[in-house]
C-alpha positions in Angstrom: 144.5 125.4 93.7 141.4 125.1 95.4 139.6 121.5 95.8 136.7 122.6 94.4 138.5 123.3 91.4 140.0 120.3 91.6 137.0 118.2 91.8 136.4 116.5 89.4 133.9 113.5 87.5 135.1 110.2 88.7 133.7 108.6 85.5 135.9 111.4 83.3 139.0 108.8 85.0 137.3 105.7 83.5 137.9 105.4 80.0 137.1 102.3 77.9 134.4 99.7 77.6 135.7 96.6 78.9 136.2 95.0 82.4 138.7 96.1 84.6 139.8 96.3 88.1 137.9 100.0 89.0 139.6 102.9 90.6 138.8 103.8 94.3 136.6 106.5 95.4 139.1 108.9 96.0 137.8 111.8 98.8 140.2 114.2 96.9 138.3 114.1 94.1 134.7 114.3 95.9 132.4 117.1 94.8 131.8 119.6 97.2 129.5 121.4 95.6 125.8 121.8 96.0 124.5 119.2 93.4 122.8 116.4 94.6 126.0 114.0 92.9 127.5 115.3 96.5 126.0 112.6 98.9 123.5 110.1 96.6 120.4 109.4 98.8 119.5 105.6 98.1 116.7 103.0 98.5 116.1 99.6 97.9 113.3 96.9 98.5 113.7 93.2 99.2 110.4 91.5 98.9 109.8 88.0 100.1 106.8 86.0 99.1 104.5 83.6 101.6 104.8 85.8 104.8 106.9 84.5 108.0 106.6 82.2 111.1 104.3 83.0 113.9 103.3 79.9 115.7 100.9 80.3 118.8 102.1 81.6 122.1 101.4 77.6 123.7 103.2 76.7 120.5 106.8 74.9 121.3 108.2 76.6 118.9 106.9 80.1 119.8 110.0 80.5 121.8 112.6 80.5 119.2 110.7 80.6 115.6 108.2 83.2 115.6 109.5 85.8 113.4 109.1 88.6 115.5 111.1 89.8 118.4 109.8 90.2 122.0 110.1 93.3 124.4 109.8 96.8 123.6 110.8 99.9 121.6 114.8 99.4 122.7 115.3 96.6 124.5 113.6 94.0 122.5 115.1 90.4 122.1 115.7 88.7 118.6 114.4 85.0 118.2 116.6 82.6 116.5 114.4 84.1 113.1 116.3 87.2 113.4 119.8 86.5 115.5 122.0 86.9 112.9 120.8 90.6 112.7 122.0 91.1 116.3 125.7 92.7 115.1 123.5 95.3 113.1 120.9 95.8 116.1 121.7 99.5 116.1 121.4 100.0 112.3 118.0 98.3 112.1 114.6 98.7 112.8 111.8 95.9 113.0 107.8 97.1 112.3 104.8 95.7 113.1 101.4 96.5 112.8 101.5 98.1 109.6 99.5 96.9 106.4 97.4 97.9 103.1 93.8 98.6 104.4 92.6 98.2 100.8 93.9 94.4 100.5 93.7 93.1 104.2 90.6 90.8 102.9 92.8 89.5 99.8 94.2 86.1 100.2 98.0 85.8 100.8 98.5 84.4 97.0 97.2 87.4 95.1 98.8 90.4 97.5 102.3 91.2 96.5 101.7 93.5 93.5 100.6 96.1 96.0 103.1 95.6 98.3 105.1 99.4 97.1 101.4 100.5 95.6 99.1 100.5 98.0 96.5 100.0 95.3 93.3 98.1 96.0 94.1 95.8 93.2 91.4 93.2 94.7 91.3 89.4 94.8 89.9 88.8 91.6 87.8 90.7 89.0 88.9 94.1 87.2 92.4 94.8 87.8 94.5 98.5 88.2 97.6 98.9 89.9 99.2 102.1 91.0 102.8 103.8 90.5 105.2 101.7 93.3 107.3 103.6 95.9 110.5 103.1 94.5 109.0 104.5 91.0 108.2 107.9 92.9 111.5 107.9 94.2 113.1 107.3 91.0 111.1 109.5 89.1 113.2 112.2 91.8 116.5 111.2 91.8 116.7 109.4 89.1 118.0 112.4 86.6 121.0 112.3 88.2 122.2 108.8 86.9 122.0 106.3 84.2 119.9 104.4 85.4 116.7 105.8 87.4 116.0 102.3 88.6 117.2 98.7 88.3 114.7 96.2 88.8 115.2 92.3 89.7 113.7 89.2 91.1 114.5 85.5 91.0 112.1 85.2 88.3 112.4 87.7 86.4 109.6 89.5 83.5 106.4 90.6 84.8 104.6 87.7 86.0 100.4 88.4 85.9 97.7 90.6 87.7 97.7 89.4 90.9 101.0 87.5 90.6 103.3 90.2 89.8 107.4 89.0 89.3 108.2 92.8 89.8 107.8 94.9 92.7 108.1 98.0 90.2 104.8 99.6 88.7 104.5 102.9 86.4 102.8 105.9 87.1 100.0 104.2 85.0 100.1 101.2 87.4 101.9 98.9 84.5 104.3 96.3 85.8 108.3 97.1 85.0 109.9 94.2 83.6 112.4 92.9 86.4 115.8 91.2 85.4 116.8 88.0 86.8 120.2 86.6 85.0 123.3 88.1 87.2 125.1 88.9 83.4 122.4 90.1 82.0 122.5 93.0 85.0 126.1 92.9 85.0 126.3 94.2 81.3 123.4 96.3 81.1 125.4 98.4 84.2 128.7 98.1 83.0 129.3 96.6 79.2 129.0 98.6 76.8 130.6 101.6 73.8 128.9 104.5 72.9 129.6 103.5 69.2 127.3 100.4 69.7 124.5 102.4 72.1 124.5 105.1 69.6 123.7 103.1 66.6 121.6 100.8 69.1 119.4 104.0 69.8 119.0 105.5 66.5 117.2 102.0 65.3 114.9 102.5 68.0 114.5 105.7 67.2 113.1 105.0 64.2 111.1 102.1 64.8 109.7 104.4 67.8 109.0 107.2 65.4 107.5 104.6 62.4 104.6 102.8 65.3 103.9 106.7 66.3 102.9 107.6 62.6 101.2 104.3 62.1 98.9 104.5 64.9 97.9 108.4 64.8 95.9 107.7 61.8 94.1 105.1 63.4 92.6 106.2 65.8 90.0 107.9 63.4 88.7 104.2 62.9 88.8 102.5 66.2 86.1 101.6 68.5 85.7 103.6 71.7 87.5 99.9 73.6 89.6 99.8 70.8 91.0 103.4 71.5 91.3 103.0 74.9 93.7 99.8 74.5 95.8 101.9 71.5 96.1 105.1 74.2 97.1 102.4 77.0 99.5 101.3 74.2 100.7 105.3 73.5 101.3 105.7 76.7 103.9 102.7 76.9 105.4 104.2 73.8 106.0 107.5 76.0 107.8 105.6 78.7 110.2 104.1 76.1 110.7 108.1 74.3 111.8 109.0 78.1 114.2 106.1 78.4 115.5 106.5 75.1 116.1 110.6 75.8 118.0 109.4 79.5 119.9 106.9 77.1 120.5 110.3 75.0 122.1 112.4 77.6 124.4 109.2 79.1 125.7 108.3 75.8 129.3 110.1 75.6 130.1 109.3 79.1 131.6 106.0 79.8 130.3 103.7 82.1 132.2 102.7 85.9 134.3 99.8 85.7 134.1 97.7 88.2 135.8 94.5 89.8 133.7 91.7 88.5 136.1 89.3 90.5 133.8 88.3 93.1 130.9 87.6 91.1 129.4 84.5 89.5 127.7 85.8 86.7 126.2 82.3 85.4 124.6 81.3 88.6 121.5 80.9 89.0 118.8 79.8 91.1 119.7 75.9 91.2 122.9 77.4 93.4 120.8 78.9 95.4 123.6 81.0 97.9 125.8 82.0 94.9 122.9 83.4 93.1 121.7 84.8 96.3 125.0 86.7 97.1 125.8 87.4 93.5 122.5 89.6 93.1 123.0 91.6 96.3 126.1 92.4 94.5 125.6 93.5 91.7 123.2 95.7 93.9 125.8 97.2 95.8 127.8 98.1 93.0 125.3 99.7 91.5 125.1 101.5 94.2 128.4 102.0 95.0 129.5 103.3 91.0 126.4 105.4 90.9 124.5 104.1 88.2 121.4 103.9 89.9 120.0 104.9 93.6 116.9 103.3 93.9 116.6 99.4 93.8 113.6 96.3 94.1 114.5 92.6 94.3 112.0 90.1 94.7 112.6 87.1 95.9 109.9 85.4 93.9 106.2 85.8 93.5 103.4 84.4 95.5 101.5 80.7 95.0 103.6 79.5 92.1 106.6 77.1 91.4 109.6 78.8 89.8 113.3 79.6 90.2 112.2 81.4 94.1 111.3 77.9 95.7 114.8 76.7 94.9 116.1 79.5 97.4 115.5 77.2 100.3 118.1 74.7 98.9 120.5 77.3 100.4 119.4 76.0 103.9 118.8 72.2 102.9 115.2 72.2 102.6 112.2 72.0 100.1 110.5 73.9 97.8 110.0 77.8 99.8 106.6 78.0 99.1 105.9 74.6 100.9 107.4 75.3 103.7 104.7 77.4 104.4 102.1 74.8 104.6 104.3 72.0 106.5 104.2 74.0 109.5 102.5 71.5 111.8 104.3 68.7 110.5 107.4 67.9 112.7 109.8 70.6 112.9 107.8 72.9 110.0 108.0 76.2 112.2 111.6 75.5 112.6 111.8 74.7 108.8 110.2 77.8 107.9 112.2 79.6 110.2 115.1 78.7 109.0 114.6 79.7 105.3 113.2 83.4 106.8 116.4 83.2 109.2 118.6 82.8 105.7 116.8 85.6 104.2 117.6 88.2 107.0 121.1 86.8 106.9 121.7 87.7 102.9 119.8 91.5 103.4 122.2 91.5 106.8 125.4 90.8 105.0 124.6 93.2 102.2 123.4 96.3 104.8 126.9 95.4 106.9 128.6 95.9 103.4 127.0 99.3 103.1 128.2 100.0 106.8 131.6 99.2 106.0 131.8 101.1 102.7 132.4 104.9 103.2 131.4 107.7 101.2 134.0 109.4 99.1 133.0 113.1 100.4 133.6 111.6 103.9 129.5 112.1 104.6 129.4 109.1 106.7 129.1 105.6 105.5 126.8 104.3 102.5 124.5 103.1 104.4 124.0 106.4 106.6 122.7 107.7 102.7 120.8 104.5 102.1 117.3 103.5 103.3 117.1 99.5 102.6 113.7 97.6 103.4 113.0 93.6 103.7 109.6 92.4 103.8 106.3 91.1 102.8 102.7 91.6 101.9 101.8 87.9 104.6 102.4 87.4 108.0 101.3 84.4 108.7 100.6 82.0 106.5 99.0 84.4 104.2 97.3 86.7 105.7 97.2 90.1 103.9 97.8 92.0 107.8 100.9 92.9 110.5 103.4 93.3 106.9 106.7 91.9 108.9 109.4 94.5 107.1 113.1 95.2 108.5 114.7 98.3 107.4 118.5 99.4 108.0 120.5 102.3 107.9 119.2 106.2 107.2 121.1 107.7 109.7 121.3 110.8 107.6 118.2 111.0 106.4 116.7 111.4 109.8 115.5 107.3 110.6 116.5 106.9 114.5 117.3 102.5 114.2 118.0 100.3 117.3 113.7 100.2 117.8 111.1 97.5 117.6 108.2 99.7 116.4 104.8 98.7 117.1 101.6 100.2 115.6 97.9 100.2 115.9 96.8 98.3 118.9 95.1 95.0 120.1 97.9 92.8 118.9 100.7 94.3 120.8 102.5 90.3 121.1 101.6 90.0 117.1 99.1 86.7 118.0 96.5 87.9 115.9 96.4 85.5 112.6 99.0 83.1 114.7 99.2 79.5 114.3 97.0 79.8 110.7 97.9 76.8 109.1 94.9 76.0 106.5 93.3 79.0 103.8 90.2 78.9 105.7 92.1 81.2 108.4 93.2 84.1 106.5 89.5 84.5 105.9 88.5 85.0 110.0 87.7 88.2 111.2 90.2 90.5 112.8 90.1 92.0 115.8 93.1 94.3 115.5 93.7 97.7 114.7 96.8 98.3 112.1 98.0 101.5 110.1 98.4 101.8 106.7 101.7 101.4 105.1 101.2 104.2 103.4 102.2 106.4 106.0 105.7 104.9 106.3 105.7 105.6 102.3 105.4 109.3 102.6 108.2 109.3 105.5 110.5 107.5 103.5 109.4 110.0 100.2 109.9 112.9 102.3 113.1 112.3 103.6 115.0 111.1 100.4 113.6 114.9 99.3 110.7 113.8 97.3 107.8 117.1 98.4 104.8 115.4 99.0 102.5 114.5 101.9 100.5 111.8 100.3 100.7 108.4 98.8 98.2 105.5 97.9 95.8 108.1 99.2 97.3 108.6 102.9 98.3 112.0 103.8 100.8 112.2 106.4 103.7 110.3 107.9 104.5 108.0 110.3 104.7 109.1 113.7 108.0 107.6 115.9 110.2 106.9 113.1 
């Protein structure tokens, strides 16, 4: 017998539909063939709202709490912002200079719904967003699981224009509803019976098929607004008929089980590290059973109370949007630096898990398949320029990590926009010159396979990467 006759589907092993302690990836059973189910090719984002720490050169606290490191391309030197990424420094790279040209005048509060757009959705006024990164992505690999994408943030729905909850946008620019309650990812991975789907998706069938009928013979008698709202309307309807013909093809085969032993599912925001770890697992083990390859998780939305400003209880401080104004009281850099430190320490714990986790068709390690970015639309205390992003692993997709990459020119020690501490600063003029983000974008789309040479209206990629 050869072992490519052996090979077989893990999830043919994993009968049932309730919880239970899930089989190992076993390398014996890997397929070796030329599908892309061989080695899964995965991405995530981790946004965080209000930007970092970067205090002024004369600043005391410059030394240790200014977000980014010092030094060059390969021997650059972590602050205590960053230090607990030091075990990882080979698996990671830090960027600078990089940034949306079409929102660099847009305060800090109204940026992050173009974060994995690009669009120029503007500071007020008229308001169209674009399709996000990871929605590209998905739209390419996402065939080959059951779920093309799984969405989450602390807060969870949509939020507004301008003060989006979701990193995720359609190809029409529409916001993705993100999920936010650890069970209700848990189940929507792993609970449920085809018996219960089936009848679940022939109701919406039908109530799918019963608006279609209804609103074709309206249209007749609709105002030229009017039919512009019902075809924004039609075209939402389409996104649910492709969702409920993926649901189609995924019906008969049972989903992973998984160990839910580690996992809190009731925590929540209040318990700030639990809910914190619980979400970057249920992450990985999406991951890790295949159900999805592509991944956003935002960490809250910009200017606004809600569930994200409890995640700074994790460290013993305030509300995580204040900390971005208390920076000149006493000890506010360190304050905010501290909460940013906390956030590279959860992505760093998840990207080691990744390391340590190998692939079943012995292709390296997952995070050798996986390309996993951290950052924001701010730098300093919200200015829409010099995004500070992290990303790890990607070893086999071509990303050469252990580098501090800088970009553009005129603010090669990232002091441009330093020490801003009131709104009236993120309005001053800029003397730097910074790339678009957009260029990383088509980098990170061509090597995950996606054939393109553009996004957000760039063409080409990043050089050095």
């Amino acid at each position: 017998m050869t072992m490519k006759s052996f090979a077989i589907d893990r999830r043919r092993l994993l009968q049932g539909t309730g919880i239970a302690l899930a089989l190992p990836q076993f390398e014996t059973f890997a397929d070796d063939s030329d599908s892309p189910r061989k080695t899964p090719q995965r991405f995530l984002s981790v946004y965080h709202p209000d930007g970092v720490g970067l205090p002024l050169r004369d600043d005391p606290a410059w030394e240790d709490w200014s977000w980014f490191p010092r030094g060059g391309e390969r021997d650059f030197q972590l602050t205590k912002v960053l230090d607990v990424l030091e075990p990882l420094r080979s698996d990671i790279t830090i960027y600078s200079g990089l940034s949306h040209p079409a929102v660099r005048r847009v305060h800090g509060h109204s940026n992050a719904d173009q974060y994995l757009t690009g669009a120029d959705t503007k500071g007020h006024g008229p308001y169209q967003n674009s399709i996000s990164l990871d929605q590209v992505i998905a739209a390419h690999a996402g065939e080959f699981t059951r779920h093309a994408s799984l969405v989450l943030s602390t807060n969870g729905g949509i939020g507004g224009p301008r003060g989006a909850q979701t990193q995720s946008f359609n190809r029409e620019g529409r916001p993705i509803p993100a999920l936010n309650r650890p069970k209700q990812v848990f189940d929507m991975l792993f609970v449920t019976s085809s018996q219960q789907a089936a009848a679940e998706l022939a109701r919406s069938r039908s109530a799918l098929d019963f608006l279609i009928s209804s609103t074709r013979s309206l249209d007749r008698t609709l105002s030229q607004h009017d039919r512009r709202t019902l075809q924004q309307y039609l075209d939402a309807v389409r996104d649910t008929e492709v969702k409920l013909a993926r649901a189609q093809r995924w019906i008969e085969t049972p989903v992973p089980e998984v160990d839910s032993s580690r996992l809190t599912l009731d925590a929540d925001p209040q318990e700030a590290k639990l809910y914190f770890e619980t979400m970057y697992e249920l992450i990985y083990l999406a991951f890790s059973s295949d159900s999805t390859r592509v991944a956003t998780f935002q960490l809250g939305r910009e200017n606004g109370e809600g569930p994200h400003d409890l995640l700074s209880k994790a460290v013993g401080l305030g509300g995580a949007h204040g900390l971005t104004h208390d920076v000149k009281s006493p000890g506010g850099w360190q304050n905010l630096g501290t909460y940013n430190r906390y956030q590279a320490q959860e992505f760093g714990r998840f990207v080691q898990k990744l390391k340590d986790t190998p692939e079943p068709n012995g292709n390296g390690s997952m995070l050798d398949n996986t390309f996993a970015m951290h950052g924001s639309a701010s730098s300093s205390f919200h200015l829409s320029r010099n995004y500070p992003i992290i990303s790890a692993g990607g070893g086999n997709l071509g990303f050469d990590n252990g580098r501090y990459l800088k970009f553009g020119s005129g603010n090669e020690d990232n002091q441009a926009g330093a020490g801003i501490v009131t709104d009236a600063g993120w309005q001053g003029k800029m003397e730097a010159e910074e790339l678009p983000l957009a260029h990383l974008f088509v980098t990170i789309l061509q090597r995950l396979g996606v054939q393109t040479d553009t996004f957000a209206g760039y063409t080409g990629a990043l050089e050095r990467v």
